[in-house]
N, C-alpha and C positions, 0 to 999 in steps of 0.2 A: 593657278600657282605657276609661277617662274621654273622654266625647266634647266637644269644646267646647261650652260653653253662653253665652250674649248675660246679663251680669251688671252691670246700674247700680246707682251706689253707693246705699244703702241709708240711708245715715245723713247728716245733716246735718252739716256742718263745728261745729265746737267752738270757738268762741271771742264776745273779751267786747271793750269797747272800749279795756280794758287791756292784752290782749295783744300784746305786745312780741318773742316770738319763734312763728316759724309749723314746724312739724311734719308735713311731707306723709311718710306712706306712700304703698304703691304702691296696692292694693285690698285691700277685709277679705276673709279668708280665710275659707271655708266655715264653721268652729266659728266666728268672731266674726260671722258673720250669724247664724247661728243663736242665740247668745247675746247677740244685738242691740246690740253696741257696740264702738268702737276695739279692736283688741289681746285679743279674746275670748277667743282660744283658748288654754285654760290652762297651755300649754308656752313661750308668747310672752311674752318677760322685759319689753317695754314696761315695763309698771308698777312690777315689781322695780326695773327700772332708773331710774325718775323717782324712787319712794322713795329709792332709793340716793343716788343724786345728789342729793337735797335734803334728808336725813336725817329724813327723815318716813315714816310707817308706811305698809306697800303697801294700796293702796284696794282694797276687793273690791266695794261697788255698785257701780252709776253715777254716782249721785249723788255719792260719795265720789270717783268717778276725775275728776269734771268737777271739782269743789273742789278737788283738787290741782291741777289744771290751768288755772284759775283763778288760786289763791293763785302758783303762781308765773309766771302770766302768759303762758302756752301757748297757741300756737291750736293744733289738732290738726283736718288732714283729709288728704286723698288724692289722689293729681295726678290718676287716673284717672273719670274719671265715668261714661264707660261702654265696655266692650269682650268681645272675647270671651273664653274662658279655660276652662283644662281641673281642674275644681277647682280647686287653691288655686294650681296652679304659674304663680310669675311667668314662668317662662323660657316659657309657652305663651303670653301673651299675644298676639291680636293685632288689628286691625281698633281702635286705640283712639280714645276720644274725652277728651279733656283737659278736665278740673273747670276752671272760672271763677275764678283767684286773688284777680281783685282785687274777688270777692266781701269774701275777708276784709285786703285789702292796700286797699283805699280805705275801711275805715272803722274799724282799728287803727294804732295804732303803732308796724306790724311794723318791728325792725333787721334781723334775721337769719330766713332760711330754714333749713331744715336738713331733710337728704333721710334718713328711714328704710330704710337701706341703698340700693344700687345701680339695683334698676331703678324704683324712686322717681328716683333722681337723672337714670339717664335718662330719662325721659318728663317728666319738667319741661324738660330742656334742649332736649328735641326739642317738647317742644311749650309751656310756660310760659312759660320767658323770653324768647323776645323779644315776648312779652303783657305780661310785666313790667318788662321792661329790667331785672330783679332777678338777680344770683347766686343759688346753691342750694350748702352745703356737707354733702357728704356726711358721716352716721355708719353703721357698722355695724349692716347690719341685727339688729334685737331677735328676728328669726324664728327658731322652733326649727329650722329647714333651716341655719340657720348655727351648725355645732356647733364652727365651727373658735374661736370667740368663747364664756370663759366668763363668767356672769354678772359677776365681779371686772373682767373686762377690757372689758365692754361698760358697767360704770358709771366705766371710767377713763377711757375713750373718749367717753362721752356726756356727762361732767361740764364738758366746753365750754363748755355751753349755761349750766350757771352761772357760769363764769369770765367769759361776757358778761357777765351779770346786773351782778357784781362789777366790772369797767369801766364799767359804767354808772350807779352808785349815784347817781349825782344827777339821774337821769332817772325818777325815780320808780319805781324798783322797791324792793321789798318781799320779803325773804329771813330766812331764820332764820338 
């Protein structure tokens, strides 16, 4: 059995001074450290699903995933900055320490939060918001662990995040 292991987030939060909507997961999973970025590991529909939702081609660099994330004005990081954790499983997490929000919330745009599935959603609430006095709306998580979610229903579910967009057109955003 997988022992816990003391895991700080690895990457730097994602975002620009356009970014309009913020994206916390909970932590990168084993394959996406290893693959050195957001949503690495190649069974995690993240990216299928931003493609989907904004009718644009699924990114495979980095560089390609930041410019989608970019072009439609995403911040993308993690509520956890450091904890323990048994492999990838969120349900082990424990002993956590909460990422800095208004790293990216004092020098964007941010309207909307949105939590990459559940235990994102709670560890913000237990420990972000009231750093932010900001709400957190849950979507279903993009993790291959949530097989109950097929990719069709996780870009019906996540195409909220453009329905904002589409409310907001006179706020300067920028959509195909």
């Amino acid at each position: 059995m997988t022992e816990y292991e003391r895991i700080t987030q690895p990457f730097e939060p994602v975002y620009n001074k356009d970014s309009q909507i913020l994206i916390l997961g909970s932590l990168p999973s084993v394959k996406s450290r290893e693959n050195g970025f957001y949503y690495g590991h190649p069974q995690n529909r993240f990216w299928r699903v931003m493609a989907g939702v904004y009718g644009m081609p699924v990114p495979e660099s980095i560089s390609e995933k930041k410019a989608l994330l970019y072009q439609c004005r995403i911040a993308v990081w993690d509520v956890i900055e450091s904890c323990e954790i048994k492999g990838s499983s969120d349900s082990s997490i424990r002993d956590v320490k909460a990422a800095d929000f208004n790293i990216i919330l004092d020098y964007c745009p941010v309207e909307k939060i949105f939590a990459n599935g559940k235990t994102a959603e709670k560890v913000y609430n237990k420990f972000g918001k009231a750093k932010t006095g900001r709400e957190i709306t849950p979507l279903p998580s993009t993790s291959p662990a949530n097989a109950a979610y097929s990719l069709e229903k996780l870009i019906n579910e996540w195409s909220v995040i453009k329905e904002l967009a589409r409310n907001n057109r006179g706020k300067h955003w920028i959509l195909n």
